[in-house]
N, C-alpha and C positions, 0 to 999 in steps of 0.2 A: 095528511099524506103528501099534499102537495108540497108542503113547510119540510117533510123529512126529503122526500126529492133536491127541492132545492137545494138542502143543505150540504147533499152528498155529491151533488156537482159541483159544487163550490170545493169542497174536500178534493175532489178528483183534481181540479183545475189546479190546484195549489200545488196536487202529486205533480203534474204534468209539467208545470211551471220548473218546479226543483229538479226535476227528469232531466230538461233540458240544458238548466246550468251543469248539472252533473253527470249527464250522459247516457242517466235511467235505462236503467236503474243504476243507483250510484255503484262506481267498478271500487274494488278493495283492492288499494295497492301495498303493494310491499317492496323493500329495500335490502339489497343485500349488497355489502357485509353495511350495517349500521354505522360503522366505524371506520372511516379512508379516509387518507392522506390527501393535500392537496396535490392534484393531479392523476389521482387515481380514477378506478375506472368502477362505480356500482351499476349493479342492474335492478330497474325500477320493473314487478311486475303485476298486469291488472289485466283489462279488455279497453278495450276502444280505443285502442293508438292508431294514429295515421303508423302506417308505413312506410312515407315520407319521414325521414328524418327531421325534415326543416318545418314541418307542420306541426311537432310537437315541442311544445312551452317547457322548461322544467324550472323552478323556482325553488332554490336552498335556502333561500331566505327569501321576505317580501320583494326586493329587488334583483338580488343577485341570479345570474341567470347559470347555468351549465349546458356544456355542448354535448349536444347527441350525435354518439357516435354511430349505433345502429339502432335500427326500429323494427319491430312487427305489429300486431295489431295486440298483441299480450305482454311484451315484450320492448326495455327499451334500456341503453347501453348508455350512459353518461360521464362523463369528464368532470371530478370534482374540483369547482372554479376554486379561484387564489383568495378565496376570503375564508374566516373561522364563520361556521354555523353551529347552533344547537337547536335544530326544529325539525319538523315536519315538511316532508317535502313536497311540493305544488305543482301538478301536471298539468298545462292547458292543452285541449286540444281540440279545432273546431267546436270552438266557443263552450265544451265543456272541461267543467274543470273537478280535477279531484284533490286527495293530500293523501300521503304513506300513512298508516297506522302506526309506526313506528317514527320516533325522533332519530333525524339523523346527524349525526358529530362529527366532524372533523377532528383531523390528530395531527400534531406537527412531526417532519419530516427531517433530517439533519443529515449534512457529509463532513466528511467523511463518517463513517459508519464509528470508527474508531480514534484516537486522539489522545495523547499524553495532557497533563496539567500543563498549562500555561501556553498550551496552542490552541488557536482558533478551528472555531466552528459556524458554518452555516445551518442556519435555521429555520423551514419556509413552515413560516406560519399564519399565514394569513392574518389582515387586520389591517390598520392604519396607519399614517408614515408618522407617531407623534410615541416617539420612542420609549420617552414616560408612560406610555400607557402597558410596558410589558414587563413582566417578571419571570424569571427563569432558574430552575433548578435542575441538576443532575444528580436523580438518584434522590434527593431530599436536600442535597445541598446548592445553594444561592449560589447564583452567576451573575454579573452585572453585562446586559448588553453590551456594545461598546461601538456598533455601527447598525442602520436599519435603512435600507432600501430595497423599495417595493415588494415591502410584507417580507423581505427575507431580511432575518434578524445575526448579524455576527457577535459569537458569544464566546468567551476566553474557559474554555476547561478550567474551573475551580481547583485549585489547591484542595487535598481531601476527598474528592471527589471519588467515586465507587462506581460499579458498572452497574447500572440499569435502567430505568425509563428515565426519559425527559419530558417535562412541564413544564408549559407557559401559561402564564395566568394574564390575559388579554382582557382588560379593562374590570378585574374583581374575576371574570371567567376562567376558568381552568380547563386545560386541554394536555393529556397528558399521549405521549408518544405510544405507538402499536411497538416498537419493536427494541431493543436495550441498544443503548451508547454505550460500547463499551471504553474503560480507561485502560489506555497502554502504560507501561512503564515508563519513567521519565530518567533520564542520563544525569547523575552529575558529572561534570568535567573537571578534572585535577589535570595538571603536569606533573609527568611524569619523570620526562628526560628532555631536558633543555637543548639548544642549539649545536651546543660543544661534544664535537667530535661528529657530526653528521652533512655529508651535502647535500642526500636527495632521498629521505628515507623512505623505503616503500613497503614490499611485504614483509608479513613477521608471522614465527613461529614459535613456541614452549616447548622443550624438551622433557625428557621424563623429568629433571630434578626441578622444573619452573623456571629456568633460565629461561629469557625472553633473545631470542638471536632476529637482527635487521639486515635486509639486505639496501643495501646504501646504491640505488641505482646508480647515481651515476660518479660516487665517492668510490668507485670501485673497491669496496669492502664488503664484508659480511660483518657484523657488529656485536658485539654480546654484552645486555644491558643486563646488570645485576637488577633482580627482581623486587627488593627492599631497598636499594638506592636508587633507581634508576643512573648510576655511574657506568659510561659505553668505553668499553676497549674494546679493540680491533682483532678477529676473530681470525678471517681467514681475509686473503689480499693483499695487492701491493701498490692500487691507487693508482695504475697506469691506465693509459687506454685500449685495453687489448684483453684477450682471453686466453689461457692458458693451463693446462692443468699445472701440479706443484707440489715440490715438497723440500721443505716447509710448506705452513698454510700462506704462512705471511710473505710468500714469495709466487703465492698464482698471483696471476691478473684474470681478476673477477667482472672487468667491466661490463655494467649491462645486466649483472644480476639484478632481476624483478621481484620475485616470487619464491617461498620455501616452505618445507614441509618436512614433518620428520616420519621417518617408515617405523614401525613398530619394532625393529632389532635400532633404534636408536640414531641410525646414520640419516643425516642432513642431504634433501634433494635442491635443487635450486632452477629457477628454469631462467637462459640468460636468453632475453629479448632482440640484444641486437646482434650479439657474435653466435647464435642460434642455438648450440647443444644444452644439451639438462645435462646439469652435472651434479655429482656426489661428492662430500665430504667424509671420507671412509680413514679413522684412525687422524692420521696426520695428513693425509695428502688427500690435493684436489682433485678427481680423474672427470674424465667426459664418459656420460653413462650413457644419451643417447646422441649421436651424431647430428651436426647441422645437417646433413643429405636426408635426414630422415623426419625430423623438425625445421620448420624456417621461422616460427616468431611463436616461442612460448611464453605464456604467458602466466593463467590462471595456472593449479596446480593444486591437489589432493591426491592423498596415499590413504587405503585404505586399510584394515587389519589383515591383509594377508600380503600386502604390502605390493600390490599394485597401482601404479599412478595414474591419475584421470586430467590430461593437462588441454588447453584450450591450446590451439598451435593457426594461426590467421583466420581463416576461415572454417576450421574444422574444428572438431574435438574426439581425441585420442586417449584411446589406453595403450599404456606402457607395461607388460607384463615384468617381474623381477627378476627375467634371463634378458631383459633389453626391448626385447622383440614390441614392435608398434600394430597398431589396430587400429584403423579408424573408425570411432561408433559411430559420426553425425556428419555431416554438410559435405556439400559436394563439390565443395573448393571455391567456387563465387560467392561474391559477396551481392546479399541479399536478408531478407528476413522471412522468405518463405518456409511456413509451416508444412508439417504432414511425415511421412516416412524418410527416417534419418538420412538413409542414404541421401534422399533428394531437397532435404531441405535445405537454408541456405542458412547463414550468419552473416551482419554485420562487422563486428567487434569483436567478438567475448572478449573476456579478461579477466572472467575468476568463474571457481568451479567449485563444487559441494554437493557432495554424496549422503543420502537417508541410506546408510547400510542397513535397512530394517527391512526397504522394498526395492531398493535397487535405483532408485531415481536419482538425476543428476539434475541438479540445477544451475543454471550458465547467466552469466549476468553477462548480457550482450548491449551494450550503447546503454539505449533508454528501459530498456526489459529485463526482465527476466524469464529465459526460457523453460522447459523441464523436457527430459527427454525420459519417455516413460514406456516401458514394451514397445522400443523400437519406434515410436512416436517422438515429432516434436511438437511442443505448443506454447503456446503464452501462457507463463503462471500469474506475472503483474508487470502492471506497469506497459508502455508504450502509449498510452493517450496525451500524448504531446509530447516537446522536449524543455519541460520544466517539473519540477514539481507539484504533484498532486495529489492529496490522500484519498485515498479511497480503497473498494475492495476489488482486488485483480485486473484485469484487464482495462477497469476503469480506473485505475490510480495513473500519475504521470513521474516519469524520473526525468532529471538531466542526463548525466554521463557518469553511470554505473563504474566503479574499479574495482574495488573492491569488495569481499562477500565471506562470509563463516557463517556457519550456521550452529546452533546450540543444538545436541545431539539429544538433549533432556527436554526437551518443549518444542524443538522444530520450528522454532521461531529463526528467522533468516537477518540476518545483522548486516548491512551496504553500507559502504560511503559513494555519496553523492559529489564526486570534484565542483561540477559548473553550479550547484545549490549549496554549496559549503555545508551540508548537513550531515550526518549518520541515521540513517531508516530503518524502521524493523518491518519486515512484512511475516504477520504471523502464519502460523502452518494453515490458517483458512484463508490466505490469501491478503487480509487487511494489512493495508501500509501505512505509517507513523511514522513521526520524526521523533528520535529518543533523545535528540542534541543537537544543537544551531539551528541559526534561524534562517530559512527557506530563502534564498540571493542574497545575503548579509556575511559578504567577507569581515574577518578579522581571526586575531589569536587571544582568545579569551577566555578564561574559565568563567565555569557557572551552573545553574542547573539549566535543564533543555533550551528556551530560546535564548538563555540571557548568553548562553556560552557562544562562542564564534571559531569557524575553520577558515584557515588561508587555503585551503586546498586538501581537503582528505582522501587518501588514498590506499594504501593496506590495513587493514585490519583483522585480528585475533582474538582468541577469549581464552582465558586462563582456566583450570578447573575449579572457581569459582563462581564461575559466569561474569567477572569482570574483562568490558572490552578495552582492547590497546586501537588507538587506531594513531599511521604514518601523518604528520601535519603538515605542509610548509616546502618553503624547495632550499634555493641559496638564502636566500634572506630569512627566515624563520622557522630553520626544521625541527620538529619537536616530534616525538612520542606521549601524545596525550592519553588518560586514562578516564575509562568512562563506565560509574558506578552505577547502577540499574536499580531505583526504586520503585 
């Protein structure tokens, strides 16, 4: 009797002992989601948490520690640290300790969200700075690293590559991403239409038969590029400095033409930047369709199927009904970038315009953004996180100095030239933004596919009914009409 007593104390003692490393009775925790990114935030839950934040231990790995964000006593909110784990997760807390029932994994994280072939990618994956130690795939297909600082891995979009998860395989480990990389389309660039016969090409427009027509800012002409040769004769104009209507064509002076557009009966709009009216090309002659007193600096420009124009004019943006008559839908005349109700917002820049005839939205490429004005709302659709270059999804992506803009009517994908990045952008209908051609502050004139290709300066661009884009190159010294094939 005395022998079974003892025994059962000893038994107890041993409970009591284990009680108090583990907080006895040992708490059952659990993890949710099993699977975050580094940086992310899971919630660990059991019993016996300090409420203090800083009194509770949490341990990813044997060493690796994560910060607790909030606490309760069931309850507790962490920051998943910069390293890859595949374990069990370790709570101390006033000297008890417990571990998740559940293993928890890390997943690697990338930006931009989206990316053509042969453009980089960030990739925060935790692990070691010994770059041999990482393997990378998109979708199933091999990337070779190509830069690694502090666990964030830079990785070249593969040739082939297809939209879906990304994997790194950190030292034999495998860690495959929560959410799909998608791959954008990549530009090749041909020449089009060489130097000859151009000063200052800018916007351009296709007419019903595919004639490609350029307005030559500052060559005072309108241009007309055969579409299979790219061979330019001069259209309407007469290369003076001045503005004028005409008849003949080749006796207006068109100085100043920026931007054109063709209205659905056929007739050529034009908006002139410096000598102020929109004017039309109707039959043989050049007339003034809206008066400088009623525009002062038009720019962008779009006609829509009932043959209404939507033109960016300094700080505003107007519609031009097809009896003349003006309207202003957006800004309140200063210059600013405030958001909210048309009337009161403001504009920087704009410089090009583009209509979803499907819901009525206008999208306005102003400096570094693009805006959308939507049921009398305006708002940032992408772009404005700095003034360079940045891919990413909406608001967080970054542009230089926006000129340009078409949108594809068949995918709502949004096509920009970028002047100060020498590059051509697509930001698709969900907001992500890509470079489809040139490489991101790398002047030159060069064809090629995506980065290998180079812009002196892009600035107009159009799409044909093929989905191939034209975009304006170059000023005096190398003005070209390049062509940019979309695979």
């Amino acid at each position: 009797m005395r022998l079974r007593f003892l025994f059962s104390a000893i038994v107890l003692a041993l409970f009591l002992t284990g009680c108090q490393k583990y907080g006895g009775p040992p708490s059952v925790l659990s993890v949710s989601p099993a699977i975050d990114t580094i940086g992310g935030i899971v919630t660990i839950t059991g019993s016996g948490f300090s409420s203090n934040a800083a009194e509770n231990i949490v341990f990813f790995n044997d060493s690796v520690t994560g910060i607790v964000k909030t606490a309760t006593s069931t309850a507790l909110t962490v920051y998943v640290p910069s390293q890859n784990t595949k374990n069990h997760i370790t709570v101390k807390t006033n000297g008890k300790e417990w571990q998740t029932t559940e293993i928890f994994q890390t997943a690697p994280k990338f930006l931009p969200q989206s990316a053509a072939p042969g453009y980089p990618v960030k990739i925060y994956a935790g692990g070691g700075e010994n770059i041999t130690d990482y393997e990378v795939s998109f979708n199933g297909t091999p990337a070779r690293p190509t830069g690694l600082f502090n666990a964030e891995l830079t990785v070249t979009v593969p040739a082939g590559a297809s939209t879906g998860l990304v994997t790194v395989i950190y030292k034999g480990e495998p860690y495959t991403s929560l959410t799909k990389f998608i791959v954008a389309p990549i530009g090749e660039v041909s020449s089009f239409s060489g130097p000859d016969g151009f000063a200052n090409p800018f916007g351009m427009a296709f007419d019903r038969n595919g004639q490609l027509f350029v307005a030559d800012l500052q060559g005072g002409y309108i241009d007309a590029v055969d579409p299979a040769t790219g061979t330019v004769s001069k259209y309407a104009g007469n290369g003076t400095y001045n503005f004028s209507g005409g008849h003949p064509l080749l006796s207006a002076a068109l100085y100043g033409a920026r931007n054109l557009a063709f209205a659905p009966d056929g007739v050529l709009y034009a908006t002139d930047t410096w000598y102020g009216p929109i004017f039309k090309i109707a039959g043989d002659s050049v007339v003034s369709f809206v008066h400088y007193s009623e525009v002062t600096g038009p720019e962008g420009i779009y006609i829509d199927q009932s043959g209404n124009l939507y033109i960016t004019d300094a700080q505003q943006i107007k519609k031009v009904k097809p009896d003349g008559s003006v309207i202003i839908l957006a800004g309140s005349g200063t210059q600013g970038v405030a958001d909210g109700p048309a009337a009161s917002a403001t504009f920087f820049a704009p410089t090009a315009i583009a209509l979803d005839e499907s819901n009525g939205n206008l999208y306005i490429a102003d400096n570094n953004q693009i805006r959308l004005l939507s049921q009398g709302m305006i708002s940032r659709f992408a772009g404005g996180n700095g003034t360079n270059f940045l891919g990413g999804n909406g608001i967080n992506a970054g542009f230089g100095t926006l000129v340009g803009m078409v949108r594809d009517p068949r995918t709502g994908n949004i096509f920009a030239t970028d002047i100060t990045d020498h590059i051509v952008l697509m930001v698709s209908a969900a907001g992500d933004v890509t470079v489809v051609a040139g490489n991101p502050g790398q002047q030159g004139s060069q064809t090629g596919t995506g980065p290998a290709a180079l812009f002196e300066g892009p600035t107009g661009i159009t799409m044909d009914k093929n989905g191939v884009l034209y975009v304006s190159d170059g000023n005096y010294s190398n003005p070209a009409i390049r062509k940019i094939t979309l695979h």
